[in-house]
C-alpha positions in Angstrom: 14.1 9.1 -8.1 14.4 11.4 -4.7 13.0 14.2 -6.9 10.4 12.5 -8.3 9.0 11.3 -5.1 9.2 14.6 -3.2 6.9 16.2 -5.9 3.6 15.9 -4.8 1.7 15.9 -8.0 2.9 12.5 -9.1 0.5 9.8 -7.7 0.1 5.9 -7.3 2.0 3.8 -5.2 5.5 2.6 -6.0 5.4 -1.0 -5.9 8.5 -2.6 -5.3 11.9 -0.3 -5.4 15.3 -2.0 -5.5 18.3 0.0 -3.9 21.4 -0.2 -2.1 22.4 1.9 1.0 18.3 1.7 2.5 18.1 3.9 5.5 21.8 5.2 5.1 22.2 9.2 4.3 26.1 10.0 4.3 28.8 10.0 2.6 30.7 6.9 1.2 33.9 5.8 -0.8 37.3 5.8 -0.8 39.5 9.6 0.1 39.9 9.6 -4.3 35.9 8.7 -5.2 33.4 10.0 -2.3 29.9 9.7 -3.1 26.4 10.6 -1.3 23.9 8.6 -0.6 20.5 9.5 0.1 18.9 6.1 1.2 17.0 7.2 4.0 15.3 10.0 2.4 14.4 7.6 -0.3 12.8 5.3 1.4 11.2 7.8 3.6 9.8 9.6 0.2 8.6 6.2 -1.1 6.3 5.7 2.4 4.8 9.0 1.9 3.9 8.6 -1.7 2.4 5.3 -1.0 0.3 7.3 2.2 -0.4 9.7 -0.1 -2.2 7.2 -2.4 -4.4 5.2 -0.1 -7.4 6.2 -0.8 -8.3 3.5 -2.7 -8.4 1.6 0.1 -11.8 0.3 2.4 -12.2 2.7 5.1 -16.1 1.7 5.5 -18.7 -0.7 4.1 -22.3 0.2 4.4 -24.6 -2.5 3.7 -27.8 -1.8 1.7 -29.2 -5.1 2.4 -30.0 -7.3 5.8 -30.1 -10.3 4.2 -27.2 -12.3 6.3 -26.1 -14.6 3.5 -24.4 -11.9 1.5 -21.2 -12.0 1.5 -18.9 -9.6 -1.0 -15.0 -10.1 -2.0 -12.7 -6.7 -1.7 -13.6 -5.6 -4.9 -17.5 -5.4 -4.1 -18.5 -8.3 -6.0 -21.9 -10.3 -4.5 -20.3 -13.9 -3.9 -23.4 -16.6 -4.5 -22.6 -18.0 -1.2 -20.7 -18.3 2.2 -16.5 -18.2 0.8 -14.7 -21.7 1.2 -11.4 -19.9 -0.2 -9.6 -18.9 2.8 -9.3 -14.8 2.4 -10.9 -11.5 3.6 -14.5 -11.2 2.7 -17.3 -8.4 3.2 -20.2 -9.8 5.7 -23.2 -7.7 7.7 -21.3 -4.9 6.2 -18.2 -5.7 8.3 -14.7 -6.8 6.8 -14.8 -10.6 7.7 -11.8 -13.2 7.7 -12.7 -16.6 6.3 -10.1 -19.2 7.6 
């Protein structure tokens, strides 16, 4: 899994990654069966593969419209009205929190 995360041609986030030994990188076991473990270069490579994937994210909003009742959901879909579902909107072209 190490290998495949270090090789920067794969892309996507990882999602959820079960594993023992998180953050530990030495040697364990008993003096007849020593093993490594490489649990903090694991998880490190799993944060940078999901860095490496954020561009899908919203940096920016620009608003092609100055009506003030438009409001958008994250996905960019016009809402008919003001949100009553508590969530993070688009407003004025400016991410918006709706409590």
């Amino acid at each position: 899994m190490l290998d495949y995360l270090k090789d920067e041609t794969h892309t996507g986030s990882t999602g959820i990654v079960f594993m023992d030994f998180a953050g530990v990188d030495k040697s364990l076991g008993t003096s007849q069966d020593i093993y490594e473990v490489k649990g903090l270069q694991l998880v490190q490579a799993l944060i940078a593969q999901n860095f490496r994937t954020m561009s899908a994210a919203i940096t920016s909003v620009h608003s092609l419209s100055t009506d003030a009742e438009e409001w958008y959901d994250l996905q960019g879909r016009k809402l008919a009205t003001r949100p009553s579902t508590p969530g993070i909107y688009v407003h004025l072209g400016r991410k918006t929190i709706v409590k």
